[in-house]
C-alpha positions in Angstrom: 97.1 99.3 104.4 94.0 97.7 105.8 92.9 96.0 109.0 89.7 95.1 109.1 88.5 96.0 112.4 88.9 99.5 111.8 86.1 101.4 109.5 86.8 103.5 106.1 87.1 107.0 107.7 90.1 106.5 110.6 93.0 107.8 109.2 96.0 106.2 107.8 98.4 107.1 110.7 95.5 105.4 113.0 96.0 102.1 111.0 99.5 102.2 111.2 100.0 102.6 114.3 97.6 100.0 115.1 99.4 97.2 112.8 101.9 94.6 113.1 104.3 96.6 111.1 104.4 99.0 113.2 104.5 96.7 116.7 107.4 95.6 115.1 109.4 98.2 114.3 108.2 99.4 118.2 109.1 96.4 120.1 112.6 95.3 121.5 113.3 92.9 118.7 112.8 95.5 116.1 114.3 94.9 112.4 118.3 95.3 112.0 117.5 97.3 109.1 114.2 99.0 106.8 112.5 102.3 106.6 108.7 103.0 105.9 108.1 105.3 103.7 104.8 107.6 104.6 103.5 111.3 103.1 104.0 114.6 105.1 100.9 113.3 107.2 102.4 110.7 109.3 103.9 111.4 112.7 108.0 111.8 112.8 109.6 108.2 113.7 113.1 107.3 113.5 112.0 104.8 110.9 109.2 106.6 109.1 110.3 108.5 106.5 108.2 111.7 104.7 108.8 114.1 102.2 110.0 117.8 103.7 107.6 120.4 103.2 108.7 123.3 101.5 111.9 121.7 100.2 114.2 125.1 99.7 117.5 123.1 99.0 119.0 121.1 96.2 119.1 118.2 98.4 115.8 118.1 99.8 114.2 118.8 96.3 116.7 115.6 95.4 115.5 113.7 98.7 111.7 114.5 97.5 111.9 113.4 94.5 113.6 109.9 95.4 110.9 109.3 98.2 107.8 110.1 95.4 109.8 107.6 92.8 110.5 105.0 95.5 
């Protein structure tokens, strides 16, 4: 994601927070339905989605794997 305004080295939580998407997903007329999908170094949002770390079940080994494919 990119917004020009902000330089090279500011993080990609940073930009995301800082983007439409996001105001969306934040604001009172949010989406009915939709997920973003980030890695383990985003912030926890009920809809951000990251991998677990140090999956130890079947299911979040499955879940991992889905969210890498998708």
């Amino acid at each position: 994601m990119l917004i020009a305004k902000l330089p090279n080295s500011v993080y990609d939580a940073r930009i995301l927070h800082e983007s439409t998407l996001f105001a969306d997903f934040e604001s009172r007329n949010k989406p009915q339905s939709g997920y973003i999908l980030g890695h383990n170094g985003y912030m926890l949002h009920e809809r951000l989605v990251t991998p677990v770390l140090n999956a130890q079940s079947q299911k979040e080994m499955a879940y991992n794997t889905a969210h890498c494919g998708t």
